[in-house]
C-alpha positions as CSV (number, residue, x, y, z in Angstrom):
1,X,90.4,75.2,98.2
2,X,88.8,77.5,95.2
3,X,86.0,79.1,95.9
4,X,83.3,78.3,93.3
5,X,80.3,80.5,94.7
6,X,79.7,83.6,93.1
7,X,79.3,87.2,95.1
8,X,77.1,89.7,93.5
9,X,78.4,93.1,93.4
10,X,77.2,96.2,95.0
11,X,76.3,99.5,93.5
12,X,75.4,98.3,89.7
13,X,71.9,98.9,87.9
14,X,70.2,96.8,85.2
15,X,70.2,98.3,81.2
16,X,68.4,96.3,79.0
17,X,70.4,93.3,78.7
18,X,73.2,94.7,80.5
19,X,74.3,96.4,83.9
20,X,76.1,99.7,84.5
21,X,78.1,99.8,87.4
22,X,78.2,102.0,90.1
23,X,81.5,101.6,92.2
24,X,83.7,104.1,90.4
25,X,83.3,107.5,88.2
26,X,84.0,105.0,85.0
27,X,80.3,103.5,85.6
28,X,81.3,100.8,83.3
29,X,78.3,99.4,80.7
30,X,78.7,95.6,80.4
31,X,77.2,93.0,78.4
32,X,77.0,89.5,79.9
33,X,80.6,87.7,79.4
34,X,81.9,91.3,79.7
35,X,84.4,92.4,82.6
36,X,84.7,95.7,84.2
37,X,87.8,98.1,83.3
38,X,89.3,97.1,86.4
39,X,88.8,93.1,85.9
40,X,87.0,93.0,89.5
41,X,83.4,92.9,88.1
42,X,82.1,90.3,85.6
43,X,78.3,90.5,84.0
44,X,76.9,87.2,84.4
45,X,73.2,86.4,82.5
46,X,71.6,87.1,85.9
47,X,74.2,89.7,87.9
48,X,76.9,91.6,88.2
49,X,79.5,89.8,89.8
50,X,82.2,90.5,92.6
51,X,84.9,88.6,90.3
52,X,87.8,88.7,92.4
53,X,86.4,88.9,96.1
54,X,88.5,86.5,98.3
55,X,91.3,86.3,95.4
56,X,95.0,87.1,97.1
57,X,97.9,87.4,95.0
58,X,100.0,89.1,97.7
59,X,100.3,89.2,101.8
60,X,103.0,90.4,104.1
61,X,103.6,91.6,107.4
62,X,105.1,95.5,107.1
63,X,105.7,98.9,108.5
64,X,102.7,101.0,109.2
65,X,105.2,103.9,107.4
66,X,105.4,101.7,104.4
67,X,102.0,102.3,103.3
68,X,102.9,105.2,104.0
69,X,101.4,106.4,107.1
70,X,103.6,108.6,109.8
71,X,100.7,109.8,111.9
72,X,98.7,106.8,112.4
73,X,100.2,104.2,115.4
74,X,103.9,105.2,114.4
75,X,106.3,102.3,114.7
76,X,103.4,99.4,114.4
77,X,103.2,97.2,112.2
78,X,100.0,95.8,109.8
79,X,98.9,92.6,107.9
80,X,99.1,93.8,103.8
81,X,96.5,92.3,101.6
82,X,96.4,92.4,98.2
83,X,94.6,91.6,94.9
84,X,94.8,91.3,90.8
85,X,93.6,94.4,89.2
86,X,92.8,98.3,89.1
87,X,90.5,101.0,88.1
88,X,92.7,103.3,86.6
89,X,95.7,103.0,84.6
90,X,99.0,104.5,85.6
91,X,101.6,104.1,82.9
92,X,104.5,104.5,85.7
93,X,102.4,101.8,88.2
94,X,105.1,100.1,90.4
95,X,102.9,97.2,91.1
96,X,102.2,96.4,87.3
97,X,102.4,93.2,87.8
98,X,99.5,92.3,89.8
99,X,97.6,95.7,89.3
100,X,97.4,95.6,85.4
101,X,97.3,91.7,85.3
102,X,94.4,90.1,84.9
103,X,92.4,87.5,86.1
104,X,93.7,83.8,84.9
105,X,96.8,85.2,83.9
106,X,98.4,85.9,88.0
107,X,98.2,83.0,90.6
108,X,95.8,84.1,93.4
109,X,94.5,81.8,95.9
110,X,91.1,82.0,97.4
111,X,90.8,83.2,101.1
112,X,87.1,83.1,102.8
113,X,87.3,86.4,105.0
114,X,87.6,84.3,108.1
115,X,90.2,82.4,106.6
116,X,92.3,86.0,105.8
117,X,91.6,87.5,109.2
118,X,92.4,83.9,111.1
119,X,96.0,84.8,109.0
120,X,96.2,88.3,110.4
121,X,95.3,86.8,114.0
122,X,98.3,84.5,113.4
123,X,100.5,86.4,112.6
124,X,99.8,88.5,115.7
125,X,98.4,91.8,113.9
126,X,95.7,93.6,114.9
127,X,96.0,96.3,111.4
128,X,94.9,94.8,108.1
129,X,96.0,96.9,105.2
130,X,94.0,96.5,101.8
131,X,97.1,97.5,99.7
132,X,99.4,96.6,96.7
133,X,96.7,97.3,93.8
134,X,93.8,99.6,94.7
135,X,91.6,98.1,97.2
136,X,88.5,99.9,96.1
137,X,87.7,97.3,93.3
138,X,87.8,94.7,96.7
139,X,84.5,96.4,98.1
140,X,82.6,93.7,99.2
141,X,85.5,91.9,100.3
142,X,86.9,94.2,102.4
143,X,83.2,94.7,104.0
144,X,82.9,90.8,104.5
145,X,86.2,91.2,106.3
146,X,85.6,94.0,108.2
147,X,82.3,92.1,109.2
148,X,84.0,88.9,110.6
149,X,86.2,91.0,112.6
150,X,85.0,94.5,113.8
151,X,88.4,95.2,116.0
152,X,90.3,95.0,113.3
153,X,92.0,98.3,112.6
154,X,91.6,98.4,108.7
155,X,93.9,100.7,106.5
156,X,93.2,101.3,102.5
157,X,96.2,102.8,100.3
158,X,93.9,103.9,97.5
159,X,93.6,105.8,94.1
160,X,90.9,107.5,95.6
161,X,88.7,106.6,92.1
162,X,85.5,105.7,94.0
163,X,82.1,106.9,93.5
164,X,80.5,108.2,96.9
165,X,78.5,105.6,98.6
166,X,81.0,103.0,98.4
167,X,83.5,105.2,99.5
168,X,81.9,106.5,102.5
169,X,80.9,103.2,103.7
170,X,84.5,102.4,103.5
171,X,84.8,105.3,106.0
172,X,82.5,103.7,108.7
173,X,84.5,100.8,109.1
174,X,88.2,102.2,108.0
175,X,90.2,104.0,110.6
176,X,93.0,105.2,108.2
177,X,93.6,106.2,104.3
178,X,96.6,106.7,102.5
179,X,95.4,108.9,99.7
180,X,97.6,109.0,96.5
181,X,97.1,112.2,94.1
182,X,98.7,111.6,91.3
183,X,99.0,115.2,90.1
184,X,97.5,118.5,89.8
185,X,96.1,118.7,86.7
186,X,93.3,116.8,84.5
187,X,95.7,116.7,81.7
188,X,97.7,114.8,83.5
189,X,95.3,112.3,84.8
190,X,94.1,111.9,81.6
191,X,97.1,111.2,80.0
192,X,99.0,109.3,82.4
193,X,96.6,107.6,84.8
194,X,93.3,107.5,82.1
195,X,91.7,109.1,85.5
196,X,89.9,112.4,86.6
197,X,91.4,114.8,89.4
198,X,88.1,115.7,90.5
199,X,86.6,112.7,91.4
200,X,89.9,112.3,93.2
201,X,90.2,115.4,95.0
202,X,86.3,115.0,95.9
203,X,87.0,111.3,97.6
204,X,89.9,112.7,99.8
205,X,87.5,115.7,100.7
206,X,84.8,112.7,101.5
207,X,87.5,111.1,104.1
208,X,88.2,114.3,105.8
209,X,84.5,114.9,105.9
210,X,83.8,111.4,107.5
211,X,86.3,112.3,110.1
212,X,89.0,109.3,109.1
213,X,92.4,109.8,109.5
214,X,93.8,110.7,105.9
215,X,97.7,110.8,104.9
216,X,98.4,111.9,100.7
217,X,100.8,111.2,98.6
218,X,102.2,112.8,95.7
219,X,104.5,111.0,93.6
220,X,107.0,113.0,92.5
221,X,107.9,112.6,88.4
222,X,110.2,114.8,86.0
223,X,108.6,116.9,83.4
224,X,105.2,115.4,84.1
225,X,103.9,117.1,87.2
226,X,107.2,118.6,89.0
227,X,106.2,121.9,88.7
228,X,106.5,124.1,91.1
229,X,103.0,125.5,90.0
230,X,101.9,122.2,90.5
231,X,103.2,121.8,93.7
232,X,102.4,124.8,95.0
233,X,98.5,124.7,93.8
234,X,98.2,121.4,95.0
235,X,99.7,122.5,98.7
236,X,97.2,125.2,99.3
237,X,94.3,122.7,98.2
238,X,94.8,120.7,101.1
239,X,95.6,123.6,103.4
240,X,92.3,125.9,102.4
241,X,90.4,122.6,101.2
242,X,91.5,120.0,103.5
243,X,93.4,121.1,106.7
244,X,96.8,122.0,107.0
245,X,97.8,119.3,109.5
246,X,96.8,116.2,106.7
247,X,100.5,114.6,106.3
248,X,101.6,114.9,102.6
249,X,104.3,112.5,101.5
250,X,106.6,113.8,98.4
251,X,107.7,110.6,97.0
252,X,110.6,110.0,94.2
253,X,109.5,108.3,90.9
254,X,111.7,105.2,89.4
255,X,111.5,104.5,85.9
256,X,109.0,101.6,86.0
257,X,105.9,99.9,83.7
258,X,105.8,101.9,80.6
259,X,107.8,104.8,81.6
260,X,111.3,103.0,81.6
261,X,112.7,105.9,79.5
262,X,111.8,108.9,82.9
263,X,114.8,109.6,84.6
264,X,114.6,108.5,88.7
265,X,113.6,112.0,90.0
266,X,116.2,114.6,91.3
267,X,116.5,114.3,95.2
268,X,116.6,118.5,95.2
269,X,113.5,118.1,93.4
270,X,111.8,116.0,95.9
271,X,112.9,118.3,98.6
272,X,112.2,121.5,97.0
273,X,108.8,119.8,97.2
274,X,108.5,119.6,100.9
275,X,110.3,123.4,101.0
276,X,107.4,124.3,99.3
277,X,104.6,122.6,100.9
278,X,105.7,123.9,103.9
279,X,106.2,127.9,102.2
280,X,102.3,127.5,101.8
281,X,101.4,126.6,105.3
282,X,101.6,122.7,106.0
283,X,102.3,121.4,109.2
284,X,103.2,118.0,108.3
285,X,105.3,117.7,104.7
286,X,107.8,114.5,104.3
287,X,109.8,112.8,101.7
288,X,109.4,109.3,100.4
289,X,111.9,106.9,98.6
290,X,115.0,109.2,99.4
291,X,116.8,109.0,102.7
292,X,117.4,112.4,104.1
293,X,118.4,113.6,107.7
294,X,115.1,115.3,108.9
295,X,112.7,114.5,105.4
296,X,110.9,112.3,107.2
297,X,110.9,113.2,111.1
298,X,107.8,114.8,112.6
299,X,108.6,118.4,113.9
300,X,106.3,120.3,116.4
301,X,104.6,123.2,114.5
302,X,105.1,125.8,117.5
303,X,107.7,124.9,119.0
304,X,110.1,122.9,116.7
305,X,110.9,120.2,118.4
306,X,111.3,116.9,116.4
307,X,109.1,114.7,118.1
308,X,109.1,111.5,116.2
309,X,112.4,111.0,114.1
310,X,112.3,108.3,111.3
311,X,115.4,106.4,109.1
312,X,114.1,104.6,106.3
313,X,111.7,102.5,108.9
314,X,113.8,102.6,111.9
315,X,111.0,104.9,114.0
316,X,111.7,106.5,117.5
317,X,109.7,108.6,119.5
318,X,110.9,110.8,121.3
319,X,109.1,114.0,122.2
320,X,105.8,113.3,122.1
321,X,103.3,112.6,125.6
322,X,100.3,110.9,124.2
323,X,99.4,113.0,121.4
324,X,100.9,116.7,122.9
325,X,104.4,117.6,122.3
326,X,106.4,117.1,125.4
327,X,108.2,120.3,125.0
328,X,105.5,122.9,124.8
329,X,102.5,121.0,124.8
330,X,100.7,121.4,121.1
331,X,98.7,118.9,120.4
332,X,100.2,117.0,117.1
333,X,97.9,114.8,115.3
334,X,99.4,111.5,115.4
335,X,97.0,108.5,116.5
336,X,99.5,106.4,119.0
Protein backbone atom coordinates (compact mmCIF):
# COMPACT_ATOMS: atom_id res chain seq x y z
CA UNK A 1 0.00 0.00 0.00
CA UNK A 2 1.69 3.62 -0.75
CA UNK A 3 1.88 5.71 1.75
CA UNK A 4 0.34 9.12 0.80
CA UNK A 5 0.96 11.16 4.23
CA UNK A 6 3.70 13.44 4.26
CA UNK A 7 6.50 13.48 7.26
CA UNK A 8 8.09 16.73 7.94
CA UNK A 9 11.67 16.74 8.31
CA UNK A 10 13.83 17.60 11.22
CA UNK A 11 16.56 20.03 11.53
CA UNK A 12 15.56 22.66 8.68
CA UNK A 13 14.81 26.60 9.20
CA UNK A 14 12.52 28.91 7.22
CA UNK A 15 14.31 31.66 4.59
CA UNK A 16 11.96 33.79 3.11
CA UNK A 17 10.09 31.67 0.80
CA UNK A 18 12.34 28.86 1.26
CA UNK A 19 14.03 26.50 3.94
CA UNK A 20 17.64 25.72 4.60
CA UNK A 21 18.22 22.44 5.94
CA UNK A 22 19.98 21.38 8.77
CA UNK A 23 20.80 17.50 8.55
CA UNK A 24 24.12 17.62 6.92
CA UNK A 25 27.26 20.11 6.44
CA UNK A 26 25.66 20.83 2.70
CA UNK A 27 22.69 22.89 4.54
CA UNK A 28 20.91 22.77 1.41
CA UNK A 29 18.65 26.18 0.40
CA UNK A 30 15.49 25.02 -1.29
CA UNK A 31 12.69 26.71 -2.99
CA UNK A 32 9.31 24.95 -2.81
CA UNK A 33 9.25 22.07 -5.63
CA UNK A 34 13.01 21.87 -4.89
CA UNK A 35 14.75 18.59 -3.58
CA UNK A 36 17.66 18.33 -1.36
CA UNK A 37 21.17 17.17 -2.83
CA UNK A 38 20.57 13.86 -1.47
CA UNK A 39 16.81 13.51 -2.94
CA UNK A 40 15.53 12.65 0.77
CA UNK A 41 14.16 16.21 1.46
CA UNK A 42 11.57 17.89 -0.66
CA UNK A 43 10.29 21.83 0.05
CA UNK A 44 6.72 21.70 0.00
CA UNK A 45 4.67 25.39 0.12
CA UNK A 46 4.31 24.74 3.84
CA UNK A 47 7.45 22.31 4.94
CA UNK A 48 10.26 20.63 4.48
CA UNK A 49 9.58 17.25 3.79
CA UNK A 50 11.05 13.69 4.82
CA UNK A 51 10.67 12.53 1.07
CA UNK A 52 11.75 9.18 1.24
CA UNK A 53 10.89 8.02 4.97
CA UNK A 54 9.40 4.45 4.82
CA UNK A 55 10.68 4.06 1.00
CA UNK A 56 12.73 0.46 0.80
CA UNK A 57 14.46 -0.44 -2.32
CA UNK A 58 16.59 -3.12 -0.65
CA UNK A 59 16.33 -5.75 2.48
CA UNK A 60 18.29 -8.86 3.33
CA UNK A 61 19.30 -10.95 6.02
CA UNK A 62 23.45 -10.86 6.23
CA UNK A 63 26.56 -11.21 8.24
CA UNK A 64 27.17 -8.77 11.00
CA UNK A 65 31.03 -8.80 9.23
CA UNK A 66 29.43 -7.80 6.04
CA UNK A 67 28.73 -4.42 7.12
CA UNK A 68 31.64 -4.70 8.11
CA UNK A 69 31.81 -5.12 11.80
CA UNK A 70 34.35 -7.74 13.56
CA UNK A 71 34.05 -6.52 17.00
CA UNK A 72 30.41 -6.12 17.48
CA UNK A 73 28.40 -9.80 18.23
CA UNK A 74 30.90 -11.71 15.81
CA UNK A 75 29.26 -14.47 13.96
CA UNK A 76 25.48 -12.92 14.19
CA UNK A 77 23.64 -12.01 11.87
CA UNK A 78 21.32 -8.56 11.14
CA UNK A 79 18.17 -7.41 9.14
CA UNK A 80 19.75 -4.89 6.17
CA UNK A 81 17.54 -1.97 5.28
CA UNK A 82 18.06 0.19 2.62
CA UNK A 83 16.86 3.29 0.67
CA UNK A 84 17.15 5.55 -2.74
CA UNK A 85 19.59 8.24 -2.41
CA UNK A 86 22.85 9.96 -0.73
CA UNK A 87 24.44 13.04 0.50
CA UNK A 88 27.60 12.90 -1.03
CA UNK A 89 28.79 11.76 -4.28
CA UNK A 90 31.39 9.15 -4.64
CA UNK A 91 32.35 8.70 -8.28
CA UNK A 92 33.67 4.91 -7.34
CA UNK A 93 30.05 4.26 -5.20
CA UNK A 94 29.38 0.39 -5.46
CA UNK A 95 25.78 0.89 -4.76
CA UNK A 96 25.16 3.47 -7.62
CA UNK A 97 22.31 2.14 -8.34
CA UNK A 98 20.08 2.89 -5.61
CA UNK A 99 22.47 5.56 -3.93
CA UNK A 100 22.73 8.00 -6.97
CA UNK A 101 19.17 7.07 -8.24
CA UNK A 102 16.57 9.06 -7.61
CA UNK A 103 13.24 9.14 -6.49
CA UNK A 104 10.60 7.81 -9.34
CA UNK A 105 13.25 6.51 -11.24
CA UNK A 106 14.04 3.04 -8.63
CA UNK A 107 11.06 0.82 -7.40
CA UNK A 108 10.75 1.23 -3.59
CA UNK A 109 7.95 0.08 -1.72
CA UNK A 110 6.49 1.85 1.29
CA UNK A 111 7.09 0.15 4.81
CA UNK A 112 5.30 1.87 7.94
CA UNK A 113 8.03 1.30 10.73
CA UNK A 114 5.96 -1.31 12.35
CA UNK A 115 5.49 -2.97 9.21
CA UNK A 116 9.71 -2.99 8.67
CA UNK A 117 10.38 -4.15 12.26
CA UNK A 118 7.27 -6.90 12.12
CA UNK A 119 9.77 -8.08 8.90
CA UNK A 120 12.92 -8.12 11.08
CA UNK A 121 10.78 -9.97 13.92
CA UNK A 122 10.03 -12.57 11.12
CA UNK A 123 12.76 -13.22 9.97
CA UNK A 124 14.04 -13.95 13.44
CA UNK A 125 16.58 -10.95 13.84
CA UNK A 126 16.98 -8.93 16.63
CA UNK A 127 19.96 -6.38 14.57
CA UNK A 128 18.49 -3.98 12.11
CA UNK A 129 21.13 -2.46 9.92
CA UNK A 130 20.36 0.91 8.10
CA UNK A 131 22.75 0.18 5.14
CA UNK A 132 23.23 -0.01 1.30
CA UNK A 133 23.01 3.92 0.59
CA UNK A 134 23.78 6.19 3.55
CA UNK A 135 21.28 5.99 6.19
CA UNK A 136 21.67 9.43 7.53
CA UNK A 137 19.33 11.01 4.88
CA UNK A 138 16.63 8.17 6.61
CA UNK A 139 16.66 10.29 10.04
CA UNK A 140 13.27 10.35 10.93
CA UNK A 141 12.74 6.96 9.74
CA UNK A 142 15.17 5.29 11.47
CA UNK A 143 13.94 7.27 14.77
CA UNK A 144 10.26 6.10 14.06
CA UNK A 145 11.82 2.63 13.89
CA UNK A 146 13.89 2.70 16.62
CA UNK A 147 10.67 4.05 18.46
CA UNK A 148 8.34 1.15 17.66
CA UNK A 149 10.88 -1.16 18.83
CA UNK A 150 13.48 -0.06 21.56
CA UNK A 151 15.29 -3.69 21.78
CA UNK A 152 16.17 -3.55 18.64
CA UNK A 153 19.98 -3.55 18.28
CA UNK A 154 20.28 -0.87 15.40
CA UNK A 155 23.57 -0.62 13.29
CA UNK A 156 24.24 2.46 10.62
CA UNK A 157 27.04 1.89 7.87
CA UNK A 158 27.39 5.62 7.16
CA UNK A 159 29.39 8.41 5.27
CA UNK A 160 29.61 9.93 8.40
CA UNK A 161 28.31 13.46 6.48
CA UNK A 162 25.93 14.58 9.30
CA UNK A 163 25.67 17.70 11.10
CA UNK A 164 25.82 17.22 15.03
CA UNK A 165 22.45 17.01 16.47
CA UNK A 166 21.14 14.50 14.22
CA UNK A 167 24.09 12.59 14.57
CA UNK A 168 24.26 12.39 18.20
CA UNK A 169 20.71 11.49 18.58
CA UNK A 170 21.49 8.69 16.22
CA UNK A 171 23.94 7.77 19.03
CA UNK A 172 21.29 7.43 21.85
CA UNK A 173 19.48 4.87 20.13
CA UNK A 174 22.41 3.13 17.83
CA UNK A 175 24.55 0.57 19.54
CA UNK A 176 27.04 0.24 16.59
CA UNK A 177 28.65 2.44 13.51
CA UNK A 178 30.50 1.38 10.64
CA UNK A 179 32.27 4.56 9.81
CA UNK A 180 33.65 4.83 6.22
CA UNK A 181 36.62 7.53 5.61
CA UNK A 182 37.05 7.85 2.32
CA UNK A 183 40.59 9.28 2.47
CA UNK A 184 42.96 11.51 4.10
CA UNK A 185 42.89 14.54 2.37
CA UNK A 186 40.20 17.38 1.45
CA UNK A 187 41.45 17.28 -2.00
CA UNK A 188 40.34 14.14 -2.23
CA UNK A 189 36.92 14.48 -0.78
CA UNK A 190 36.44 17.19 -2.83
CA UNK A 191 37.30 15.68 -5.89
CA UNK A 192 36.02 12.35 -5.62
CA UNK A 193 33.20 12.21 -3.00
CA UNK A 194 32.09 16.28 -3.56
CA UNK A 195 32.48 15.91 0.51
CA UNK A 196 34.63 17.46 3.41
CA UNK A 197 37.15 15.35 5.61
CA UNK A 198 36.46 17.41 8.53
CA UNK A 199 32.97 17.21 8.96
CA UNK A 200 33.86 13.49 8.66
CA UNK A 201 36.53 13.09 10.87
CA UNK A 202 34.50 15.33 13.52
CA UNK A 203 31.23 12.78 13.20
CA UNK A 204 33.44 9.70 13.99
CA UNK A 205 35.07 11.76 16.96
CA UNK A 206 31.12 12.51 17.91
CA UNK A 207 30.52 8.46 18.04
CA UNK A 208 33.51 7.80 20.10
CA UNK A 209 32.56 10.68 22.30
CA UNK A 210 28.95 9.25 22.82
CA UNK A 211 30.53 6.06 23.83
CA UNK A 212 29.03 3.79 20.66
CA UNK A 213 30.84 1.11 19.43
CA UNK A 214 32.61 2.52 16.13
CA UNK A 215 34.43 0.22 13.36
CA UNK A 216 36.17 2.54 10.08
CA UNK A 217 36.78 1.72 6.95
CA UNK A 218 39.08 2.90 4.45
CA UNK A 219 38.68 1.96 1.01
CA UNK A 220 41.64 1.32 -0.49
CA UNK A 221 42.05 2.94 -4.37
CA UNK A 222 45.32 3.30 -6.68
CA UNK A 223 46.78 6.59 -7.25
CA UNK A 224 43.98 8.36 -5.42
CA UNK A 225 44.61 7.93 -1.74
CA UNK A 226 47.12 4.75 -1.52
CA UNK A 227 49.73 6.61 -0.13
CA UNK A 228 51.62 5.53 2.33
CA UNK A 229 51.53 9.20 3.79
CA UNK A 230 48.02 8.77 3.61
CA UNK A 231 47.85 5.82 5.27
CA UNK A 232 50.09 6.39 7.75
CA UNK A 233 48.53 10.06 8.76
CA UNK A 234 45.28 8.72 8.77
CA UNK A 235 46.55 5.58 11.33
CA UNK A 236 47.88 7.90 13.95
CA UNK A 237 44.53 10.05 13.75
CA UNK A 238 42.63 7.37 15.15
CA UNK A 239 45.29 6.26 17.50
CA UNK A 240 46.15 9.91 19.11
CA UNK A 241 42.45 11.15 18.06
CA UNK A 242 40.36 8.25 18.46
CA UNK A 243 41.76 5.18 20.39
CA UNK A 244 43.96 2.66 19.20
CA UNK A 245 41.70 -0.33 19.79
CA UNK A 246 38.72 1.22 17.05
CA UNK A 247 38.87 -1.73 14.30
CA UNK A 248 39.98 -0.20 10.92
CA UNK A 249 39.09 -2.24 7.89
CA UNK A 250 41.56 -1.70 4.67
CA UNK A 251 39.29 -2.59 1.89
CA UNK A 252 40.23 -3.28 -2.03
CA UNK A 253 38.57 -0.98 -4.58
CA UNK A 254 36.86 -2.59 -7.93
CA UNK A 255 36.54 -0.46 -10.77
CA UNK A 256 32.86 0.56 -10.42
CA UNK A 257 30.33 3.76 -11.20
CA UNK A 258 32.39 6.26 -12.92
CA UNK A 259 35.70 4.97 -12.21
CA UNK A 260 35.57 1.86 -14.58
CA UNK A 261 38.98 2.89 -16.08
CA UNK A 262 40.95 2.32 -11.95
CA UNK A 263 42.68 -0.80 -11.88
CA UNK A 264 41.07 -3.36 -8.89
CA UNK A 265 43.75 -2.49 -6.13
CA UNK A 266 46.99 -4.45 -5.66
CA UNK A 267 46.49 -7.14 -2.83
CA UNK A 268 50.25 -6.03 -1.42
CA UNK A 269 48.80 -2.80 -1.39
CA UNK A 270 45.95 -3.55 0.81
CA UNK A 271 48.25 -5.36 3.06
CA UNK A 272 50.98 -2.99 3.26
CA UNK A 273 48.00 -1.06 4.53
CA UNK A 274 47.32 -3.03 7.59
CA UNK A 275 51.46 -3.45 7.98
CA UNK A 276 51.29 -0.04 8.42
CA UNK A 277 48.38 0.66 10.56
CA UNK A 278 49.74 -1.61 12.77
CA UNK A 279 53.69 0.13 12.61
CA UNK A 280 51.79 3.14 14.12
CA UNK A 281 50.19 1.53 17.02
CA UNK A 282 46.67 -0.08 16.20
CA UNK A 283 45.47 -2.87 17.97
CA UNK A 284 42.89 -4.00 15.61
CA UNK A 285 43.82 -3.47 11.64
CA UNK A 286 42.04 -5.99 9.00
CA UNK A 287 41.56 -6.40 5.34
CA UNK A 288 38.44 -6.28 3.34
CA UNK A 289 37.44 -7.76 -0.17
CA UNK A 290 40.76 -9.96 -0.40
CA UNK A 291 40.94 -13.29 1.29
CA UNK A 292 44.13 -13.61 3.16
CA UNK A 293 45.24 -16.25 5.86
CA UNK A 294 45.25 -14.06 9.14
CA UNK A 295 43.98 -10.38 7.31
CA UNK A 296 41.01 -10.69 8.98
CA UNK A 297 41.42 -12.74 12.32
CA UNK A 298 41.43 -10.86 15.63
CA UNK A 299 44.89 -11.32 17.43
CA UNK A 300 45.33 -10.59 21.21
CA UNK A 301 47.43 -7.30 21.54
CA UNK A 302 49.69 -8.82 24.52
CA UNK A 303 49.76 -11.91 24.05
CA UNK A 304 49.21 -12.83 20.38
CA UNK A 305 46.95 -15.21 20.43
CA UNK A 306 44.33 -15.23 17.50
CA UNK A 307 41.21 -15.22 19.26
CA UNK A 308 38.54 -14.99 16.75
CA UNK A 309 39.68 -16.30 13.24
CA UNK A 310 37.50 -15.26 10.13
CA UNK A 311 37.38 -16.85 6.18
CA UNK A 312 35.50 -14.61 4.06
CA UNK A 313 32.30 -14.96 6.58
CA UNK A 314 32.93 -18.36 7.96
CA UNK A 315 33.61 -16.87 11.80
CA UNK A 316 35.01 -18.97 14.77
CA UNK A 317 35.84 -18.18 18.08
CA UNK A 318 38.10 -19.56 19.63
CA UNK A 319 40.21 -17.83 22.30
CA UNK A 320 38.15 -15.55 23.71
CA UNK A 321 36.16 -15.99 27.53
CA UNK A 322 33.55 -13.33 27.40
CA UNK A 323 35.37 -10.40 26.31
CA UNK A 324 39.12 -11.43 27.97
CA UNK A 325 41.51 -13.41 25.97
CA UNK A 326 41.49 -16.92 27.20
CA UNK A 327 45.21 -17.13 27.15
CA UNK A 328 46.41 -14.29 29.13
CA UNK A 329 43.49 -12.52 30.03
CA UNK A 330 43.47 -8.84 28.21
CA UNK A 331 40.49 -7.64 27.77
CA UNK A 332 39.76 -7.29 23.88
CA UNK A 333 36.95 -5.05 22.83
CA UNK A 334 34.66 -7.14 21.11
CA UNK A 335 30.86 -6.85 22.12
CA UNK A 336 29.72 -10.85 22.20
Amino acid sequence: MANTDRVEARFYTRDGDGYVCGLCPHACRLKPGQYGRCGSRRADEDMLVAYSYGKVSSMCVDPVEKKPLFHYRPHSRCFSVGSVGCNIRCRHCQNYSISMMSYGKKRTTYESPRELVGMCRHEGQDIIAFTYNEPGIWFEYIMDVMAEDPDLHLVLVTNGFLNEEPLRQLCHVADAFNMDVKGFTEEFYGRICDGHLADVLRSAEIVHEEGVHLELTYLVIPGLNDSEDDVGRFCEWVRDTLDPDVPVHFTRFHPDYEMTDVPMTPVDTVMRCREIGMERGLNYVYVGNVLTEDGDNTYCPECGEAVVKRLGYLVNVVGLDGDRCSNCGHRIPIIR
